[in-house]
N, C-alpha and C positions, 0 to 999 in steps of 0.2 A: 713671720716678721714681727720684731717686736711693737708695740705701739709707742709714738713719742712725738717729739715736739724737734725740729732741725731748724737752727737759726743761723738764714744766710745772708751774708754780704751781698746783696745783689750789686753787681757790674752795670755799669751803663751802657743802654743799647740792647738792653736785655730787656725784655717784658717778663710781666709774673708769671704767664702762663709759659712761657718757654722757660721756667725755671722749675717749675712743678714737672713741665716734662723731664728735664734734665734728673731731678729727683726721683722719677718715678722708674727712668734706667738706671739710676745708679744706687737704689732701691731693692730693684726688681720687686714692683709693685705698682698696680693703678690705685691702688687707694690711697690719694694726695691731694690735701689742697690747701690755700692759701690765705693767712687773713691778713686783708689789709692790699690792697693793689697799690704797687709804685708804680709811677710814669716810667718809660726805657729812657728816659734820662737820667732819670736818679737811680740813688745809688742808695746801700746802708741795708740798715735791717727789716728783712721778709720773715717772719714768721711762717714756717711750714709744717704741717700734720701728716703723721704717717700711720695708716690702717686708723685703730678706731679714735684716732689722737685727732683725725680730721671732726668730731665731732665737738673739740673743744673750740671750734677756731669761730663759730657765729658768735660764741659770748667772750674770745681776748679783743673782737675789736671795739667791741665798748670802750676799751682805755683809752689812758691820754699817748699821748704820741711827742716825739720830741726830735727837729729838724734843725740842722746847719744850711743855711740858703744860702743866695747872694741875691739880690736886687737888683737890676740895671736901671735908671730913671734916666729917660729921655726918651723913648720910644713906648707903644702900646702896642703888642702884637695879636694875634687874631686866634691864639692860644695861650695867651698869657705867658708865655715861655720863650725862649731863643728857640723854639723848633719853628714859631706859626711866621707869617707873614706880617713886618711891618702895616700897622694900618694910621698910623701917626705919631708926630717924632715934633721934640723941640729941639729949638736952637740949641746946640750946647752949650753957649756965654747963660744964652737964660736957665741951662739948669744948674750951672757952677755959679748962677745967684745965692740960688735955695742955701739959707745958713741953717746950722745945724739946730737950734734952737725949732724951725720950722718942722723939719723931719722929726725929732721927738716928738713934738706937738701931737703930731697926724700919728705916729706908731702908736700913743698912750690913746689916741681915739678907737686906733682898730684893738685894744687889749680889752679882756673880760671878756663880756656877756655881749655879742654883737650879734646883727643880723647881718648875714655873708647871704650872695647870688653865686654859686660854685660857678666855674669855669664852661665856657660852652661845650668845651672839647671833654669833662669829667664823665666817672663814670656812673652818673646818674641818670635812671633813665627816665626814659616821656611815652608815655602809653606803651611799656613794653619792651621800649627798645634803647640800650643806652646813648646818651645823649652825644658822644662821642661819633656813631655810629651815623647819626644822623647829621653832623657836619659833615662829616665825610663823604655822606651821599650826595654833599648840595645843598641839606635842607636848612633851615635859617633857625635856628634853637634858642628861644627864652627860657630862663628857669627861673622859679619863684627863690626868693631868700628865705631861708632857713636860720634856725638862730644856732649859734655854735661858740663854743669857747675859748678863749685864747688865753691861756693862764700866763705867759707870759711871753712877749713879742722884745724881744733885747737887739739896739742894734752892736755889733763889736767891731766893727773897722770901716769906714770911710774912706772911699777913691775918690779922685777925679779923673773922668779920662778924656778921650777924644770927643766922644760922642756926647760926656753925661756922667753921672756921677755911681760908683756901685756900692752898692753896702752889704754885709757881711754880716748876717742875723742868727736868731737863735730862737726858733718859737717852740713854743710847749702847750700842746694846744688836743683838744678834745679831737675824739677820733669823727670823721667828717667834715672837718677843716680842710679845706685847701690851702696853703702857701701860696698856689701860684695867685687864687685871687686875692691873695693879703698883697702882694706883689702890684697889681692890676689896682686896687683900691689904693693903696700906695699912690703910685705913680698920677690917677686921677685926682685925687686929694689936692697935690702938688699941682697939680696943673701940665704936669712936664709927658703925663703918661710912665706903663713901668711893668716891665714883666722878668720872669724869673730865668737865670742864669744859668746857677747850678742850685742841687737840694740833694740833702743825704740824710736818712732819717738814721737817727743814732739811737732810738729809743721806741720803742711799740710796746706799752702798757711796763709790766717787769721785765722785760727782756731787750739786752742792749748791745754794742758792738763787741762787747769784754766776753762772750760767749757765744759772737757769732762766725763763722768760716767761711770763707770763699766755696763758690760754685765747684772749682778746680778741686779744690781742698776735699769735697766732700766726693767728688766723683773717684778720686783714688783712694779715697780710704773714709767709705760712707759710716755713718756713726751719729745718732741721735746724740742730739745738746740736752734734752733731758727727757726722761722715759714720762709714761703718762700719770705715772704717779708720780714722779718729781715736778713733772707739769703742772698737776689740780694742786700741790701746795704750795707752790710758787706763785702761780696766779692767783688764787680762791686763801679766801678765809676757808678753814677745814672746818669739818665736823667729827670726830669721831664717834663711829657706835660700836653698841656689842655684838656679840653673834645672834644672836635673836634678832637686833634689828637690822643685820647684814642681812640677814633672809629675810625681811622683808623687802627689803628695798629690791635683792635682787627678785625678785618675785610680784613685785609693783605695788605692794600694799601700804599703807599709807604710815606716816612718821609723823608724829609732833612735832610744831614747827619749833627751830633753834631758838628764835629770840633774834637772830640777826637782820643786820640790814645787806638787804643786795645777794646778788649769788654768792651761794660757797659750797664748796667741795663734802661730797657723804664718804668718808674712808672707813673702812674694816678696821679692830682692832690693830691688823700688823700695818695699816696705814695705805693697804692699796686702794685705788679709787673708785667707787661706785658710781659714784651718779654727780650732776649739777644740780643746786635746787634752790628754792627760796619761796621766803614765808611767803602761803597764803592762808591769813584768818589763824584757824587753832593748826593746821598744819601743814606738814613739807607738800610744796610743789617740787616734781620731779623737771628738770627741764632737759636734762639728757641725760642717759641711762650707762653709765661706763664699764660697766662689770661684764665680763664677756657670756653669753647663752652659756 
């Protein structure tokens, strides 16, 4: 099996992990995995690795990430989301006050450099075990805030409905963001409460819907979205070396650092992929090794 990178439309309703199994029969392969967990509500682009393409996927979630939501304001639910449990709600005359001038206010507050408390139900975990798991059991879960980015929080269409009002957004935001608590922080800001609707990620680092295929799609006629050398130059700033220092890398011996900032990719002359790496001092750190034994 070849090694590469399959970009799916996750369906809603669907969790990650029942999508890596799906991949994995219609693969015919266990070596699959996932970067980036989406809720089974959301939809949009999952990133998935097949054979040693899985070893790219700890360094794609560093990117930014880029979601279509919707907002509900007037309710706070106990997941942040239309799955959890009503835990407080306004009037809705009082949230069809909130003018628009107000709601930009608060969005331009949650944009940039913020400190976010992820969601209770997230998949972050508390001595071991994710935080998700631990609601679930009963147990009552705090999490510290963490600081995270929000490059850009856009609202695009404004409702009024029965309940409250819903807005239709656009965030592009650092990977460990949640929407759902931009949503939650939202709605408390307001005073009205506010959790999330719908969310479809359109975008996970360089890779976006224009390249990705439905679950169906890929189960009747499987086929990597890019191989793993079309992967590391897509993603990664490249490197290229010569054959002298293809054997070394493949052989673990050390490399003069590039000059660059951040990971990138060690390719061979004809451009296949070696390794992940980045400067330390006078040279390359190997951070994961591509080139097959």
């Amino acid at each position: 099996m070849e090694p590469g990178l399959v970009i799916v439309d996750k369906p809603a309703g669907m969790t990650s992990h029942d999508v890596v199994a799906k991949m994995r029969r219609a693969f015919g392969t266990r070596k699959v995995g996932h970067a980036g967990t989406l809720d089974p509500m959301a939809t949009g682009v999952l990133v998935i690795g097949i054979e040693r393409a899985t070893k790219l996927l700890g360094h794609l979630t560093l990117d930014r990430k880029v979601y279509r939501a919707t907002i509900a304001l007037g309710a706070a639910t106990t997941t942040d989301d239309a799955e959890g449990e009503v835990v407080s709600s306004a009037e809705p005359a009082t949230v069809h006050e909130i003018d628009a001038e107000r709601i930009d206010a608060e969005i331009a507050a949650l944009t940039g450099d913020i400190m976010q408390v992820p969601s209770a139900v997230s998949a972050v975990k508390v001595d071991g075990k994710r935080a998700y798991a631990r609601v679930r059991a009963g147990e009552k879960v705090e999490l510290s805030a963490r600081p995270v980015t929000v490059h850009r929080f856009e609202l695009m269409d404004t409702r009024k409905t029965d309940t409250g009002i819903e807005l239709d957004v656009e965030v592009d935001c650092s990977s460990g963001t949640y929407v759902r608590a931009l949503a939650r922080d939202l709605g408390a800001a307001l005073g009205v409460g506010g959790h999330l609707t719908a969310l479809r990620r359109t975008k996970a680092g360089p890779f976006g819907l224009d390249v990705a295929r439905t679950v169906e799609q890929l189960q009747e006629q499987p086929s990597l979205s890019l191989s793993l050398d079309e992967a590391v130059r897509h993603a990664f700033p490249v490197r290229r070396v010569d054959a002298a220092e293809t054997k070394a890398v493949r052989f673990g011996q050390r490399l003069a650092a590039a000059g660059a900032s951040g990971t990138y990719g060690i390719v061979d002359p004809d451009g296949r992929a070696l390794a992940l790496a980045v400067d330390q001092g006078k040279h390359a750190k190997y951070l994961v090794v591509l080139a097959p034994a």
